[in-house]
N, C-alpha and C positions, 0 to 999 in steps of 0.2 A: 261257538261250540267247542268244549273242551273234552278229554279222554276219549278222544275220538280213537280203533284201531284198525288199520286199514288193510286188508291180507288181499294182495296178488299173487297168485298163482298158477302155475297149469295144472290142469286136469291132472287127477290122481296122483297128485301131488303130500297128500292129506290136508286140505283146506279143512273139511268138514269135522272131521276126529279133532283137527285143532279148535274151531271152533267152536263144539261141545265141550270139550276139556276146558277151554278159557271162559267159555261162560258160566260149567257149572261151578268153577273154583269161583267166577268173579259175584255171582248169587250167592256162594257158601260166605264168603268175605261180607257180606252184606250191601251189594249193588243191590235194589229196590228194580223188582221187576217192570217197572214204571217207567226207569231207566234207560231199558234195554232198547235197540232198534235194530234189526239184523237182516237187512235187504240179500238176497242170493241170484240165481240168475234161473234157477230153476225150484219148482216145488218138491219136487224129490227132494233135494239138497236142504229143504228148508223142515219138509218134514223130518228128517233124518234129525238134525240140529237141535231141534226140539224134541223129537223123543228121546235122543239118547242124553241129552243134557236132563230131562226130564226124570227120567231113569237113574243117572247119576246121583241126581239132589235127595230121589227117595232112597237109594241107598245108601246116602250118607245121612239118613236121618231129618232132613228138609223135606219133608212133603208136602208143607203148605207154601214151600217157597216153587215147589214143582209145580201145583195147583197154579198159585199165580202164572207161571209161565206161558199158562192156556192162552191170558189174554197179552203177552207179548209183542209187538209188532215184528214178529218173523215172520218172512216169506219175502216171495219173488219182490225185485225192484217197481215191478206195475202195484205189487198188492199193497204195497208200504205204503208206497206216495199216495196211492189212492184212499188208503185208510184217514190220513191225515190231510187229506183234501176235504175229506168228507167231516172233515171233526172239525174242520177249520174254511169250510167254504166263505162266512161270513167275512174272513180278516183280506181271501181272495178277491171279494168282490164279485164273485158267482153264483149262481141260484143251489139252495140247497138240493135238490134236484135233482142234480147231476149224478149220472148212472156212467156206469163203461160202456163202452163200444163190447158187440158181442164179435166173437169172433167173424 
């Protein structure tokens, strides 16, 4: 895996305003939303990320790059993995099948 970028930091530090500001420039740039993979630790944080990157793109004129965005893999670290569990259970060796544990 390559252009991987990796942000550590504490709480209210600006993690999130960075990483809308880095995504919508790296979508303006031409990153292919297909690309993109942005695990968080919380849904809040992920909703945020996405709409205001979202937001961004249409106000610089990208709306269809905003649109794509929808289907992005942002969100919490469980919802990521699990999305691509699921796209990919056959290469796991698991039953397609597989649900999450509910709370």
């Amino acid at each position: 895996m390559r252009n991987i970028t990796f942000i550590n930091a504490g709480a209210g530090s600006g993690k999130t305003f960075y990483l809308t500001q880095l995504l919508a420039r790296k979508v303006k740039e031409g990153l292919l939303t297909e690309q993109v993979m942005l695990p968080t630790y919380t849904k809040k944080a992920a909703g945020e990320i996405r709409d205001r990157a979202m937001a961004a793109l249409f106000k610089s004129g990208k709306p269809e790059n905003a649109i794509y965005l929808q289907d992005a893999p942002i969100g919490t670290v469980h919802s990521v993995a699990f999305r691509y569990i699921r796209r990919f259970w056959y290469l796991l060796g698991i039953s397609p099948q597989t649900s999450e544990m509910g709370d």
